[in-house]
N, C-alpha and C positions, 0 to 999 in steps of 0.2 A: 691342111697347114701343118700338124703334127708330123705326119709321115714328111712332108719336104724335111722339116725339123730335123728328125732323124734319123735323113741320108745324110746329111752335114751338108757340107761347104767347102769350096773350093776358094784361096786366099793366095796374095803374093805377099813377102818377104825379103825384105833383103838380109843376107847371110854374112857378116865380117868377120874381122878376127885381127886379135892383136901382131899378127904377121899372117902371111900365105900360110892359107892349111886345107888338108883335102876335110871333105864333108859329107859323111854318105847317111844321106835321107833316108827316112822310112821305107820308100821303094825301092831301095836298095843303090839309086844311081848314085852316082859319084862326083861331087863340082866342086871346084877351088874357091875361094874363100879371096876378093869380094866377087859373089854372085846373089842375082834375083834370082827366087824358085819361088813356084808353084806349089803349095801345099793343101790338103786333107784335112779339115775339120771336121770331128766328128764328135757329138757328144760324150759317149763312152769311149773312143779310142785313144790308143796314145801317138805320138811322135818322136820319137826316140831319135835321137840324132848321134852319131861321132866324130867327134872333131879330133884329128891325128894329124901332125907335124913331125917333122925329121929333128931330133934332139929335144922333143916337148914331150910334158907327159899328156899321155890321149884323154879327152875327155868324151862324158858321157850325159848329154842333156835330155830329158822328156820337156819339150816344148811344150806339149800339152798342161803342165804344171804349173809349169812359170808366165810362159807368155802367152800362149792361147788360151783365156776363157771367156767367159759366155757373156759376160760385162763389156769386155774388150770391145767384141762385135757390135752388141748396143752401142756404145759410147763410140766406137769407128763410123758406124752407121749413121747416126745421127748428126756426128760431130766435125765427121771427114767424109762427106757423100760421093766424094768422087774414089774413093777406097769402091763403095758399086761400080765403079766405072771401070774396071780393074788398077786403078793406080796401088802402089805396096803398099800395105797394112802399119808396116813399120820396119824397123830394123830389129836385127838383136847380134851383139856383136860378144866372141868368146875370146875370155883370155885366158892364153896359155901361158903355162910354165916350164922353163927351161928343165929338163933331165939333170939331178946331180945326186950326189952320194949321200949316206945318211947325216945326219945332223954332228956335227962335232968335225965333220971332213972337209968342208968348205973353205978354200982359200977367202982372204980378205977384197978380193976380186970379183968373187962370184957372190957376195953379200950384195941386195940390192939397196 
């Protein structure tokens, strides 16, 4: 039971974003933003994600910090059993920021 333990787990997710953004997963592939993917848990690993749009600044997530832990599982398991069945785990949705100039250069416009 240890050893399954710590080959991990295989999860779905669905991937959002405050507009279309490309998203390139840990294994390097590449999908647009809304997508379900297949992810990798693993006790010690991480999940590093980047989220990059055309005029946004890129971002840079370890899923494994925020949304994937070891509680999650329990409480999905338990709580959402058809999450076993392969249904997604959950969402997790990123928001980007528009690209602009330093602070003091902002038209009245681009103040949100």
């Amino acid at each position: 039971m240890i050893a399954l333990w710590l080959v991990g787990c295989a999860y779905r997710v669905v991937l959002t974003s405050s507009i279309p953004a490309q998203v390139t997963l840990p294994s390097g592939r590449i999908v647009t933003t809304p997508e379900e993917v297949t992810l990798r848990w693993a006790p010690f690993g991480h999940q590093r994600v980047r989220v990059e749009a055309r005029d946004h600044r890129p971002l840079e997530v370890d899923l494994r910090r925020s949304e994937i832990r070891l509680h999650h599982y329990v409480r999905d398991t338990l709580g959402r059993p058809a999450t076993l069945l392969g249904a997604p785990r959950g969402e997790v949705h990123f928001l980007l920021i528009e690209e602009h100039g330093p602070a003091g250069t902002w038209s009245a416009g681009e103040v949100p």
